[in-house]
N, CA, C and O atoms as CSV, one atom per row, in Angstrom:
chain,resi,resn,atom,element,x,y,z
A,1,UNK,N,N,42.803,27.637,-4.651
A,1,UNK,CA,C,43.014,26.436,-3.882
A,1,UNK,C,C,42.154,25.315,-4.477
A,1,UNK,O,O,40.983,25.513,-4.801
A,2,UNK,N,N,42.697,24.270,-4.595
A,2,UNK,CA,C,42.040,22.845,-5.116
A,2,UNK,C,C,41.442,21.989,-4.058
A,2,UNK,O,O,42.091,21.517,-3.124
A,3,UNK,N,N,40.183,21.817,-4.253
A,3,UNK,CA,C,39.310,21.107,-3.459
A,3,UNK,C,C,40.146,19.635,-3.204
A,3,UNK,O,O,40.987,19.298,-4.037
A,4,UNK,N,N,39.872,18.779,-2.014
A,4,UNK,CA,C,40.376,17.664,-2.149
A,4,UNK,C,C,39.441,16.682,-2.705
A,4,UNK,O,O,38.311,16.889,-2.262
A,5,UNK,N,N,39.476,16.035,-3.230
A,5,UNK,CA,C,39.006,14.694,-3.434
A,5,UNK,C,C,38.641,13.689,-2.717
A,5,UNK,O,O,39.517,12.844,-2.897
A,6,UNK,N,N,37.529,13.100,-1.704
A,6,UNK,CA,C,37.741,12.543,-0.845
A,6,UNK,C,C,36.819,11.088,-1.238
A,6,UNK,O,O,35.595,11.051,-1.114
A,7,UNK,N,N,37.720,9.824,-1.768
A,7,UNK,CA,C,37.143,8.614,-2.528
A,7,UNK,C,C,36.201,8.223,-1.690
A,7,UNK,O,O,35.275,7.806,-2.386
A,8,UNK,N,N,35.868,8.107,-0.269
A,8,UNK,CA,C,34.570,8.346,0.181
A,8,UNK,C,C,33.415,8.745,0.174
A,8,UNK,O,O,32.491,7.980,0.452
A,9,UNK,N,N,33.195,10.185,-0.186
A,9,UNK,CA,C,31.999,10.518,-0.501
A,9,UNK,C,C,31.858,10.343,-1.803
A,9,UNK,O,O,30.675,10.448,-2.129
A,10,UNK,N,N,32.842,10.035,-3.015
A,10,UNK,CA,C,32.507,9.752,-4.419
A,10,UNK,C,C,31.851,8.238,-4.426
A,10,UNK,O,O,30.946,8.138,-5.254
A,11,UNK,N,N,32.136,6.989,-3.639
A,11,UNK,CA,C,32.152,6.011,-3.669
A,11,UNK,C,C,30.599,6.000,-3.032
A,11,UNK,O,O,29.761,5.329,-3.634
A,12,UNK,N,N,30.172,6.778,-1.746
A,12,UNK,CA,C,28.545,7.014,-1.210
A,12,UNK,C,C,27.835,7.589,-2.319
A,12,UNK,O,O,26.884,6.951,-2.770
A,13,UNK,N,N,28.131,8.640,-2.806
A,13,UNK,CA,C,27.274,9.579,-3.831
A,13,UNK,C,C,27.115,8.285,-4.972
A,13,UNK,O,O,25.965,8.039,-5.338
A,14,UNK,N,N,28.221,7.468,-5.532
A,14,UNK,CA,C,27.835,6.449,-6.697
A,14,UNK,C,C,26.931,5.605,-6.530
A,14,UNK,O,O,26.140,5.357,-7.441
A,15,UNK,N,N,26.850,4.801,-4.948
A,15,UNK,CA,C,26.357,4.099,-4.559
A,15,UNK,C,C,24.916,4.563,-3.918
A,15,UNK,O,O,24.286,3.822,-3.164
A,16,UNK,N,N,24.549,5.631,-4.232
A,16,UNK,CA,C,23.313,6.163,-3.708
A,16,UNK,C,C,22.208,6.050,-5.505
A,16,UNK,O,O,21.075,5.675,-5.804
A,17,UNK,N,N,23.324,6.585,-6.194
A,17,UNK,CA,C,23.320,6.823,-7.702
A,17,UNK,C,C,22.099,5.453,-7.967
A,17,UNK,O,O,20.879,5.294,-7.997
A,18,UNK,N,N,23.564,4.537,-8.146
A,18,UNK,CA,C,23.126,3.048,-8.438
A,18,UNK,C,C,21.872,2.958,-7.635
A,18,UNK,O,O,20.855,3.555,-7.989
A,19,UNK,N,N,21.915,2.381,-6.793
A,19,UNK,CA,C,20.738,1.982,-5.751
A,19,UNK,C,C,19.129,2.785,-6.258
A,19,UNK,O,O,17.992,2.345,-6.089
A,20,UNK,N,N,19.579,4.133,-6.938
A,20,UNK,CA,C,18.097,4.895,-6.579
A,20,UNK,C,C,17.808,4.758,-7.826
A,20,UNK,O,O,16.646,5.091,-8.055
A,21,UNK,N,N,18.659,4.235,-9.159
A,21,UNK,CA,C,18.029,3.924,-10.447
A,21,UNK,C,C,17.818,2.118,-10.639
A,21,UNK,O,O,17.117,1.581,-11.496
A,22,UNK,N,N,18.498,1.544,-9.764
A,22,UNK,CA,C,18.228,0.299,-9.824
A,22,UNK,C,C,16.508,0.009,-9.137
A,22,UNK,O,O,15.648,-0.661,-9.710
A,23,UNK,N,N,16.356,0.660,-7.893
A,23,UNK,CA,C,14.895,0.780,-7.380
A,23,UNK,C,C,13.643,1.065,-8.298
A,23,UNK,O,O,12.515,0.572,-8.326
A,24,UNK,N,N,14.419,2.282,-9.216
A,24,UNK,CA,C,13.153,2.876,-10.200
A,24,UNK,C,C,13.128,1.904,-11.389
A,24,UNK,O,O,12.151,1.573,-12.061
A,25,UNK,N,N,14.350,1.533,-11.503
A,25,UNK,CA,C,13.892,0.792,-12.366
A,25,UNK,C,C,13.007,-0.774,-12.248
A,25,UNK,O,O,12.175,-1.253,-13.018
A,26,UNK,N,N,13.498,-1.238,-11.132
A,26,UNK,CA,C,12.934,-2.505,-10.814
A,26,UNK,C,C,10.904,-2.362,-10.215
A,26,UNK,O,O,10.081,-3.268,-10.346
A,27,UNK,N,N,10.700,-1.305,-9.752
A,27,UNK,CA,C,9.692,-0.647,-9.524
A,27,UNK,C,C,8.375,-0.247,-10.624
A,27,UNK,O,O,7.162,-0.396,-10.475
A,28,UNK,N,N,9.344,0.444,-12.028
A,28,UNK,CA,C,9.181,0.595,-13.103
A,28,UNK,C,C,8.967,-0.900,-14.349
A,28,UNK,O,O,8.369,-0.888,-15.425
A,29,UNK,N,N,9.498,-1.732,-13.863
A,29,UNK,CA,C,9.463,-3.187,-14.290
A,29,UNK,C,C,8.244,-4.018,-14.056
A,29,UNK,O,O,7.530,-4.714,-14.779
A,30,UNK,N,N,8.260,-3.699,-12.787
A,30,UNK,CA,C,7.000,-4.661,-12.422
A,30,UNK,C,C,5.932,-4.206,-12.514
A,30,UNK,O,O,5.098,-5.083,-12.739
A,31,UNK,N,N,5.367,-2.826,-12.420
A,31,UNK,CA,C,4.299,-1.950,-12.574
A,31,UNK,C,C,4.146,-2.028,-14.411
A,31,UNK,O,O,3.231,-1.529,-15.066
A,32,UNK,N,N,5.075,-2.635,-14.830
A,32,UNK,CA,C,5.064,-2.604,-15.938
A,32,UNK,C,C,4.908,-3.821,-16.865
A,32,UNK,O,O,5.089,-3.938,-18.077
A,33,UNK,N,N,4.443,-4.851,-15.743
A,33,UNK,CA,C,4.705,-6.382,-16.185
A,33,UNK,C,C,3.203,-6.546,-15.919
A,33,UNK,O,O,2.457,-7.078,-16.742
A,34,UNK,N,N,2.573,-5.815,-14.112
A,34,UNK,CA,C,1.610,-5.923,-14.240
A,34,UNK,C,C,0.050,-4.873,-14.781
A,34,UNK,O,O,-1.071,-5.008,-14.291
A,35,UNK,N,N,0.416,-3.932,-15.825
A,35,UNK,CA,C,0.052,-3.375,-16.443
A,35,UNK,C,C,0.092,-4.224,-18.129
A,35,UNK,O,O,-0.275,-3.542,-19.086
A,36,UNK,N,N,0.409,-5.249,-18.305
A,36,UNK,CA,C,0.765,-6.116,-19.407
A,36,UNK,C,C,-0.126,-7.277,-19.014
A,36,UNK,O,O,-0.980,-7.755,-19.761
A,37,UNK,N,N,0.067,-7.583,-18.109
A,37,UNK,CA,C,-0.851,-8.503,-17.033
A,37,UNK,C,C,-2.618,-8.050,-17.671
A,37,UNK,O,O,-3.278,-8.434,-18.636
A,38,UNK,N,N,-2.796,-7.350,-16.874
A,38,UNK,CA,C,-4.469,-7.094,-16.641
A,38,UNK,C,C,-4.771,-6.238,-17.662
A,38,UNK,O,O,-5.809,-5.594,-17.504
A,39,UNK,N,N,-3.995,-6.007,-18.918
A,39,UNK,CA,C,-4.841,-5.388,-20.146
A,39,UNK,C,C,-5.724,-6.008,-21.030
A,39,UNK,O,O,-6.875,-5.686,-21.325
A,40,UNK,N,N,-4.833,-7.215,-21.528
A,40,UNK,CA,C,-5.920,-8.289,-22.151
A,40,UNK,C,C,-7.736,-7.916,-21.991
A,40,UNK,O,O,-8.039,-7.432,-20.901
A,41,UNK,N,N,-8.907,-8.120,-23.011
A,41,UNK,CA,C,-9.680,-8.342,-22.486
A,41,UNK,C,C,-10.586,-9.675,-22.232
A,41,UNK,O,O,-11.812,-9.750,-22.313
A,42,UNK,N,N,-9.669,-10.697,-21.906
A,42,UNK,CA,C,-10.206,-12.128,-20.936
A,42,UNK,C,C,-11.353,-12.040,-20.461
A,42,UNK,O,O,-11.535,-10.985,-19.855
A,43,UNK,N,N,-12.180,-12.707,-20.490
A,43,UNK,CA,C,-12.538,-13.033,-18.544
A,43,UNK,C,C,-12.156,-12.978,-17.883
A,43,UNK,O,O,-12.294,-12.127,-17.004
A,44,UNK,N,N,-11.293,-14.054,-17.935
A,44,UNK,CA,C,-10.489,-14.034,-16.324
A,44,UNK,C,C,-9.921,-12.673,-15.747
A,44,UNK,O,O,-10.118,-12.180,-14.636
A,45,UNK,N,N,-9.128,-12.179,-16.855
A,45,UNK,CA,C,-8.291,-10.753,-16.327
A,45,UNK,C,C,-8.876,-9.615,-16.010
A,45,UNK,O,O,-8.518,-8.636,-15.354
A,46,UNK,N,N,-10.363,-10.062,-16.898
A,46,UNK,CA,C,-11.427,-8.672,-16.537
A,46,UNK,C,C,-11.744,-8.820,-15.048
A,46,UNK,O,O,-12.037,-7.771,-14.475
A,47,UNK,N,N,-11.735,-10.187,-14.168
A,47,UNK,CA,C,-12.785,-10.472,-13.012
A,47,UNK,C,C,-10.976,-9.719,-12.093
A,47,UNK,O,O,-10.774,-8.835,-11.260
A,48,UNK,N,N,-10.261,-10.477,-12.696
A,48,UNK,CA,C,-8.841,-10.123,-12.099
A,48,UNK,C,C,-8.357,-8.465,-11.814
A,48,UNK,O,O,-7.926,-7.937,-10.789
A,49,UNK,N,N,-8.546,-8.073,-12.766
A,49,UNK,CA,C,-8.633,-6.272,-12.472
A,49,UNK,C,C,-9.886,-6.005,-11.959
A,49,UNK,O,O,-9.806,-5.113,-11.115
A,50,UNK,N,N,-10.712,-6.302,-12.078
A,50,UNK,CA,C,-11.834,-5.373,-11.139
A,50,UNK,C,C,-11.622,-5.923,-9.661
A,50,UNK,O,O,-12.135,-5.320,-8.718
A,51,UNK,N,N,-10.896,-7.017,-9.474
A,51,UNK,CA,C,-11.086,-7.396,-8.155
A,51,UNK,C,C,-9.630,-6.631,-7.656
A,51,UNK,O,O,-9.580,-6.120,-6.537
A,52,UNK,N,N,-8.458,-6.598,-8.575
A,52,UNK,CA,C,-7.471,-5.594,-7.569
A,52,UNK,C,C,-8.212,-4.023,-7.553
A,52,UNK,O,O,-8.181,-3.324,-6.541
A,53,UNK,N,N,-8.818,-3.626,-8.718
A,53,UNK,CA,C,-9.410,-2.547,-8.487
A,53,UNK,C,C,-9.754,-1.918,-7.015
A,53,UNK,O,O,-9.231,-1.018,-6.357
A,54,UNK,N,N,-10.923,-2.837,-6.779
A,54,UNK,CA,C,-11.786,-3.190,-5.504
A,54,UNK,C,C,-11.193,-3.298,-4.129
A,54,UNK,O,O,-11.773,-3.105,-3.061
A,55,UNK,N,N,-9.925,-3.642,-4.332
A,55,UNK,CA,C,-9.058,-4.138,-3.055
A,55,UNK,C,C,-8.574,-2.740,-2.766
A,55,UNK,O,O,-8.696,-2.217,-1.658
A,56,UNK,N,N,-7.943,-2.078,-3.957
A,56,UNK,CA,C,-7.009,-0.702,-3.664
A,56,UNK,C,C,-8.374,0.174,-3.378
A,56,UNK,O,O,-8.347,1.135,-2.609
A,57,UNK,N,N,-9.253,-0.133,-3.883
A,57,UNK,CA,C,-10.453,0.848,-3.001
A,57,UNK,C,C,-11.003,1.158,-1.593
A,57,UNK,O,O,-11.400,2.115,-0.929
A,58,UNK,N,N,-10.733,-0.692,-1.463
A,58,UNK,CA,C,-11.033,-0.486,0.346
A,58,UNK,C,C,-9.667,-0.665,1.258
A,58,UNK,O,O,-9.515,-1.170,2.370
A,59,UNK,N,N,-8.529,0.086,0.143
A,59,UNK,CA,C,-7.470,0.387,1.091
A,59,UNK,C,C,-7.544,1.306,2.339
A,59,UNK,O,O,-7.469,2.527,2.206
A,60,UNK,N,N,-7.650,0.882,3.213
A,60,UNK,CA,C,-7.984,2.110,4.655
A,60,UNK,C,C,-6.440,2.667,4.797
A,60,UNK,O,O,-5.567,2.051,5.409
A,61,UNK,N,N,-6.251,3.870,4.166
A,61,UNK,CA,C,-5.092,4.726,4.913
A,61,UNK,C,C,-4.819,5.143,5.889
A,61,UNK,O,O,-3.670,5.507,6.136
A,62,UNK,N,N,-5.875,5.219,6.803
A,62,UNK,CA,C,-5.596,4.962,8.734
A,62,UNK,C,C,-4.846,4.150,9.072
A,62,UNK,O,O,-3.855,4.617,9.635
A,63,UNK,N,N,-4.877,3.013,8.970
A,63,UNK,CA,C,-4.168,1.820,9.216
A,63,UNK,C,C,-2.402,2.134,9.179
A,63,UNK,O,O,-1.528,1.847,9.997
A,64,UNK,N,N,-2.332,2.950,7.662
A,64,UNK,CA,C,-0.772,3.447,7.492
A,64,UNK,C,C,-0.439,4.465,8.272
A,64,UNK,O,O,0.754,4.438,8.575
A,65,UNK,N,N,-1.203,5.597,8.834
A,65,UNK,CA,C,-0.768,6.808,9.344
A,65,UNK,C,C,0.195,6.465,10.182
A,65,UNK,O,O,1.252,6.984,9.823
A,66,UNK,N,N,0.362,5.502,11.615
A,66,UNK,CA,C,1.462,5.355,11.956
A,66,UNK,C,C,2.832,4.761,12.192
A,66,UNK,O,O,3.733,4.660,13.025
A,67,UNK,N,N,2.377,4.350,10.689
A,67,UNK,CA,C,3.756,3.768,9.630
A,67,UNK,C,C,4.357,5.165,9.345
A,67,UNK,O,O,5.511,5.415,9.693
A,68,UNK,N,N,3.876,5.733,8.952
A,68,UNK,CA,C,4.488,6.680,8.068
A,68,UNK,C,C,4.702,7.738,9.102
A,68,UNK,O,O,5.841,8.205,9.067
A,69,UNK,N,N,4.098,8.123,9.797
A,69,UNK,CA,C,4.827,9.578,10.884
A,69,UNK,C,C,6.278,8.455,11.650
A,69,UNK,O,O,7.385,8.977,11.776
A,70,UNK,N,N,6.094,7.185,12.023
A,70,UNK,CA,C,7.446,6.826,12.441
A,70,UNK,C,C,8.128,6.678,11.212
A,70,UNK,O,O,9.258,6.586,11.693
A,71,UNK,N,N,8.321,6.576,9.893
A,71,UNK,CA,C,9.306,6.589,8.402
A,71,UNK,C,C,9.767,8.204,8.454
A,71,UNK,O,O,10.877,8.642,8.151
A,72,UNK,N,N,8.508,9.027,8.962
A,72,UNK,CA,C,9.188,10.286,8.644
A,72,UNK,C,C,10.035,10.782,9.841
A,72,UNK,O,O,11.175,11.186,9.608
A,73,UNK,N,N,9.466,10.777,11.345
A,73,UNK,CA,C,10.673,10.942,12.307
A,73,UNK,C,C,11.426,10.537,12.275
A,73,UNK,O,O,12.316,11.194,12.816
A,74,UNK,N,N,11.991,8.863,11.553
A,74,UNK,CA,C,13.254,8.361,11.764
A,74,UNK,C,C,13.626,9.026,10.787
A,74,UNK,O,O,14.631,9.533,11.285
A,75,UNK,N,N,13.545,9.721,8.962
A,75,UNK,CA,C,14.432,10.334,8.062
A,75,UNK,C,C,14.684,11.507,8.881
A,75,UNK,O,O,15.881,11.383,9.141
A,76,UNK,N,N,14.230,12.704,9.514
A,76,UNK,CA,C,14.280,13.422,10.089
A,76,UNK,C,C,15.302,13.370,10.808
A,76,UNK,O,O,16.306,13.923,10.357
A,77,UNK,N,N,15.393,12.667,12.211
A,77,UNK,CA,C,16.564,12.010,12.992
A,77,UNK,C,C,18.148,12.053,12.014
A,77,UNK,O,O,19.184,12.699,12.170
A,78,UNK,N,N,17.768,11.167,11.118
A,78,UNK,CA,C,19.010,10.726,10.405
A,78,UNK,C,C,19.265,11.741,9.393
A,78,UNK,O,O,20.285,11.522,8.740
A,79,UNK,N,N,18.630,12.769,9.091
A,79,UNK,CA,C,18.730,13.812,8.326
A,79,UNK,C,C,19.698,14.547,9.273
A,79,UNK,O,O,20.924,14.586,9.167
A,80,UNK,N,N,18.979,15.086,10.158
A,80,UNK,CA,C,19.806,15.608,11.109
A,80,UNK,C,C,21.216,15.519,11.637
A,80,UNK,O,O,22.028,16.440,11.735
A,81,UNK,N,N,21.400,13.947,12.037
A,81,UNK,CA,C,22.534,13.377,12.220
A,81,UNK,C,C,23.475,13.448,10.481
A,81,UNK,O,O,24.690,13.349,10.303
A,82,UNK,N,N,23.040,13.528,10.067
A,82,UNK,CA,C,23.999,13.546,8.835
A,82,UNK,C,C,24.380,15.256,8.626
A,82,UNK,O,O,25.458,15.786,8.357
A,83,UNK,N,N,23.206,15.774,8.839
A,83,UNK,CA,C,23.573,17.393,9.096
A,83,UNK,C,C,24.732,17.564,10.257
A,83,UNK,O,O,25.649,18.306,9.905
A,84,UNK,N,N,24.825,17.124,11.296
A,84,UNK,CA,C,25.872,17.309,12.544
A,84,UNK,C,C,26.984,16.677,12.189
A,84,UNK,O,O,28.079,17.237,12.247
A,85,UNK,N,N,26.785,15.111,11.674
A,85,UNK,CA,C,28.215,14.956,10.529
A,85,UNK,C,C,28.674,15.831,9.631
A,85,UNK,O,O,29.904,15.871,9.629
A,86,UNK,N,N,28.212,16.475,8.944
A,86,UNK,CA,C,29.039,17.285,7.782
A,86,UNK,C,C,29.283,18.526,8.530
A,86,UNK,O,O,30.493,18.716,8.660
A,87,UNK,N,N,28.633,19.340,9.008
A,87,UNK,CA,C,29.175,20.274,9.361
A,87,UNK,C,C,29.615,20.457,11.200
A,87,UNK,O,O,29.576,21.530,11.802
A,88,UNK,N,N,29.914,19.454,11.654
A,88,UNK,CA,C,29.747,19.304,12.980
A,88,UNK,C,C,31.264,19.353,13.500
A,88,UNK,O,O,31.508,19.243,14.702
């Protein structure tokens, strides 16, 4: 028996495709613009990297914890719900 073809989920699966290499790449771009940025050894860029240095140091990750347990219950949720869609 031949599977059907359903231009729906080919058209989601492409569009998940696109989206998740367009992200890495644009992600990959800029981490990569500012790594081009603050190599020089300037003055200026030296005072400029030690001071983002300094900043990502006194990043307090408390502050995020309940960002991120609500990012992960809502994938969860919608994980789910997509689980009761497909096989529901």
């Amino acid at each position: 028996m031949r599977p059907e073809l359903d231009l729906f989920y080919l058209f989601r699966y492409a569009l998940v495709l696109i989206c998740t290499v367009y992200a890495a790449l644009q992600i990959a771009s800029s981490l990569w613009g500012w790594h081009r940025y603050l190599t020089p050894s300037r003055r200026e860029t030296a005072v400029l990297r030690q001071y983002v240095i300094l900043q990502l140091l006194r990043l307090r990750v408390r502050r995020f914890i309940p960002d991120v347990i609500q990012i992960v219950l809502l994938l969860g949720v919608l994980g789910y719900l997509v689980r009761l869609h497909h096989y529901g």
